[in-house]
C-alpha positions in Angstrom: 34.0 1.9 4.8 35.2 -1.8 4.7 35.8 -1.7 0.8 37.4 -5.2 1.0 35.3 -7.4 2.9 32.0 -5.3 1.1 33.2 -5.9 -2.2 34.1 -9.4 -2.2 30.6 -10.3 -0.6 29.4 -8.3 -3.3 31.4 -9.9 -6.2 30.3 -13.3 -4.8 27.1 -12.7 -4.6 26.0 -10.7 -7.5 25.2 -13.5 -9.6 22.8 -14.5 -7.4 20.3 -11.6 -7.5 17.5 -11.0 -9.8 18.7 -12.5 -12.8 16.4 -10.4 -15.2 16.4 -7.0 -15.2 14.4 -4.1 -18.1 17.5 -1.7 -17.8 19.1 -1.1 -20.6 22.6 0.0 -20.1 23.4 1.0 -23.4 24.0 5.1 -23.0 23.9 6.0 -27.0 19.9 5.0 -26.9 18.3 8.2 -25.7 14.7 8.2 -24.4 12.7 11.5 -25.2 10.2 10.8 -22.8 13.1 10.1 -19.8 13.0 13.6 -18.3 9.3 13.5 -18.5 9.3 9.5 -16.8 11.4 11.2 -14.0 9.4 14.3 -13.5 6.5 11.7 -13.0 7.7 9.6 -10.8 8.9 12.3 -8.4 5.2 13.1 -8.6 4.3 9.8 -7.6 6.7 8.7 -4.7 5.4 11.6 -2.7 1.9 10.0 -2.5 3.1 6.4 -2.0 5.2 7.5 1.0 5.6 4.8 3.9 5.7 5.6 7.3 6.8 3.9 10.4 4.6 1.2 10.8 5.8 -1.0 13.4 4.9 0.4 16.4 1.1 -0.6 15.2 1.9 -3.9 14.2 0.8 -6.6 16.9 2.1 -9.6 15.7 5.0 -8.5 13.6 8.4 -7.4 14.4 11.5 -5.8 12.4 13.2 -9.1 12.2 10.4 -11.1 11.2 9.8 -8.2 8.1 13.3 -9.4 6.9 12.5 -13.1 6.7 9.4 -12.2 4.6 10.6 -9.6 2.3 14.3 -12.1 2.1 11.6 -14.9 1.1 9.8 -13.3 -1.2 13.3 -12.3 -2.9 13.9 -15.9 -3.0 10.9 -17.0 -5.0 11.4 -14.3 -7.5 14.9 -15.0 -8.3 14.2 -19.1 -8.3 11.6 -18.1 -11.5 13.9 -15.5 -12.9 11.3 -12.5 -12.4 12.6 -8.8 -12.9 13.7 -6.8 -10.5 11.5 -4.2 -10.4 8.6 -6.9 -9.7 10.6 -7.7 -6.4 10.8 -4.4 -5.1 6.9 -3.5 -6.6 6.0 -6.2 -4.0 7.7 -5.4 -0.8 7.0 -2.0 -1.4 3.1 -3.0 -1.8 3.6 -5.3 1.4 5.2 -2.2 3.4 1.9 0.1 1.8 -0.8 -2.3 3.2 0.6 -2.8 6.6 1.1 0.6 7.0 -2.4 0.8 7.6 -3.5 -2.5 8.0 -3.0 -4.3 11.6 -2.3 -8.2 10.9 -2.6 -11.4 12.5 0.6 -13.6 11.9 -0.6 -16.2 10.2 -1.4 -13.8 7.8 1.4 -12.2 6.7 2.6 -14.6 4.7 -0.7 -14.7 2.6 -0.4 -11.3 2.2 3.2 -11.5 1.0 2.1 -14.4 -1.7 -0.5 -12.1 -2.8 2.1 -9.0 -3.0 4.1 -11.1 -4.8 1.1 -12.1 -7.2 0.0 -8.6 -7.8 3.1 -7.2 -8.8 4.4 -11.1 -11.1 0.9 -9.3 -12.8 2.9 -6.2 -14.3 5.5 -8.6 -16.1 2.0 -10.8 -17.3 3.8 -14.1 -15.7 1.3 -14.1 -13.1 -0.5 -17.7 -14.4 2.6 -19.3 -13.9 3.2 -18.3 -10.1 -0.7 -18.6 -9.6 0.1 -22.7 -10.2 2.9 -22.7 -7.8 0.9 -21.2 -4.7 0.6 -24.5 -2.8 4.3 -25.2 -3.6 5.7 -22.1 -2.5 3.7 -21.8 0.4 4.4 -25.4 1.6 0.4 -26.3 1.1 -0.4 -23.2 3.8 -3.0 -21.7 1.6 -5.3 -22.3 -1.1 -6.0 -20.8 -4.5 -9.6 -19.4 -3.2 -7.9 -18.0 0.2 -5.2 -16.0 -2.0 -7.9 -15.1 -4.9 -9.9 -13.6 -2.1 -7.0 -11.7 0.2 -6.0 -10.3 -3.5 -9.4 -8.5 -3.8 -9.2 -7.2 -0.2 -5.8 -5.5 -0.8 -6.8 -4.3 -4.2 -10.0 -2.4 -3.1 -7.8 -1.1 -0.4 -5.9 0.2 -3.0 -8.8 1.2 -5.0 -7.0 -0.5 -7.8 -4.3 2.6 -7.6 -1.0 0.3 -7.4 0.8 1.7 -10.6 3.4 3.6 -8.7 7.2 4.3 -8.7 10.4 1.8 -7.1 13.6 2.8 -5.9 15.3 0.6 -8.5 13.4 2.7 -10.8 15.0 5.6 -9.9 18.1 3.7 -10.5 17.7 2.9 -13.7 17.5 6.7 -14.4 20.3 7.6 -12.2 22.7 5.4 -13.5 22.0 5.4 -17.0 22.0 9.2 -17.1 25.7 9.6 -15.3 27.1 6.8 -17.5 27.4 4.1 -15.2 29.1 1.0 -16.6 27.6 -2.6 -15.6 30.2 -3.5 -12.4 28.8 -0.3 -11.4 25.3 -0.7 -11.7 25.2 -4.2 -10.6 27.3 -3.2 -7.5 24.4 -0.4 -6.9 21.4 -2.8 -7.3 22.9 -5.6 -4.9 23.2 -2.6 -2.6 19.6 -1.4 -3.2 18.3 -5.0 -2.7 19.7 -5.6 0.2 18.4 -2.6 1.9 14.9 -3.6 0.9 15.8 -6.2 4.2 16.3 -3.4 6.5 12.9 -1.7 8.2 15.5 1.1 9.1 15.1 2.1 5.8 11.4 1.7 5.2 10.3 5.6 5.4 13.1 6.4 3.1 12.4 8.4 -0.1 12.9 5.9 -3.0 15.0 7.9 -4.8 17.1 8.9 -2.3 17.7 5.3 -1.7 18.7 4.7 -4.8 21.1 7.5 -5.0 22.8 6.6 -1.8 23.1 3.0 -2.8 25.1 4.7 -6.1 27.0 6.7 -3.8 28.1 3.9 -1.6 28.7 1.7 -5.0 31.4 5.3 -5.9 32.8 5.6 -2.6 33.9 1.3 -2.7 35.2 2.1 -5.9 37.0 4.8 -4.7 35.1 7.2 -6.6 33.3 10.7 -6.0 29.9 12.1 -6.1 30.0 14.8 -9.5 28.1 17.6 -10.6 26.5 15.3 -12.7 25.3 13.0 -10.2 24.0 16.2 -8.6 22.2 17.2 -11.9 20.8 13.7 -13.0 19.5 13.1 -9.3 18.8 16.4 -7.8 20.5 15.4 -4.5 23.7 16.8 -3.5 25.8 14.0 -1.5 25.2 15.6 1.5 21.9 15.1 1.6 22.8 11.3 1.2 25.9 10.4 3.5 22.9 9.5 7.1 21.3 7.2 4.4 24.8 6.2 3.2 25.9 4.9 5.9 22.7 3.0 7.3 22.9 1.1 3.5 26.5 0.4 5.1 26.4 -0.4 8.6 23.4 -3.1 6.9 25.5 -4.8 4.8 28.1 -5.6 7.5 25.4 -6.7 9.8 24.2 -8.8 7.1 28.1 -10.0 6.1 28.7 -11.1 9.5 25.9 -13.2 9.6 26.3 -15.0 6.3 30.2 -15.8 8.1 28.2 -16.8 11.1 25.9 -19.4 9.3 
């Protein structure tokens, strides 16, 4: 691992991702309903599995993924949404083309409407509804985005409610006492891989584990029996996933030094 050159990225660009963020890093507040939470979503990101797509995709490639799910971190971050509603709508973007073959002039509709589905969870939807024409550079109209969010909700018989890797996370690192360098270090990780459609079939939680190992190993740190036990994966079944959340983020550093 380049822990240099990865960490200062990191550091400079930290303050820069999502700005708000439900976790609550304070250890000595104990949830009685966390193991249960867990238990659930395990449940959960079995059903809302993703597979590889692609291949079925006509009119959109790998590369062009990452400008869309990159824009659509963009707008959250300029009106300081959470997190989670960032990776809620990539995730539902990567759910509906899964199955879903789609012209390219309509992906980014269908982005704007990922993006207003999931701005609906934190009820600050009303304000983004007002900025469609702005953030779409006058591309669509409130009627074309009202009607594309019906189609993709039917699709999804309404059944949306459903589990993030940054929710995993949250669980992981609050339950192995992870200070806030280290957590924020693990979410810029996480966030970043949400870029690469390497990582698309990934199990959520297993990408959120790896992205806390990677955060240990830069820190010069090692995977513990309590990792193991909060997590359930041991960090071998983490190191393949490990080091494709690596090899991204030096793809991605060398073409920030590029630009």
């Amino acid at each position: 691992l380049d822990q240099t050159s990865l960490e200062e990225s990191i550091e400079m660009n930290t303050t820069s991702s999502l700005s708000y963020d439900s976790f609550n890093l304070d250890t000595n507040v104990a949830d009685p309903y966390d193991q249960d939470a867990i238990n659930y979503y395990r449940l959960r990101e079995e059903k809302f599995m993703i597979g590889d797509y692609w291949p079925n995709q006509k009119h959109m490639t790998p590369p062009m993924r990452s400008i869309l799910v990159h824009w659509m971190f963009e707008t959250f971050d300029a009106y300081s949404f959470p997190s989670e509603a960032f990776f809620h709508s990539v995730k539902l973007f990567d759910l509906y083309l899964e199955k879903n073959c789609v012209e390219k002039n309509q992906l980014q509709l269908i982005s704007i409407v990922t993006l207003l589905i999931a701005s609906k969870f934190d009820n600050r939807h009303e304000f983004l509804m007002k900025e469609i024409s702005y953030i779409s550079h006058n591309a669509y109209e409130m009627e074309e985005v009202t009607m594309k969010e019906r189609e993709i909700l039917n699709y999804f018989n309404f059944d949306i409610s459903f589990p993030t890797a940054i929710h995993f996370l949250h669980h992981f690192a609050k339950g192995t006492f992870c200070d806030k360098s280290m957590y924020l270090l693990s979410r810029y990780i996480l966030e970043l891989s949400m870029l690469s459609y390497e990582l698309v079939n990934v199990k959520d939680s297993i990408r959120a584990a790896a992205s806390l190992l990677l955060a240990l190993k830069m820190k010069q740190l090692e995977w513990s029996e309590l990792h193991l036990k909060v997590s359930g994966y041991k960090e071998a079944d983490l190191i393949d996933t490990m080091l494709k959340l690596n090899a991204g983020i030096k793809k991605l550093i060398w073409m920030f030094l590029k630009v």
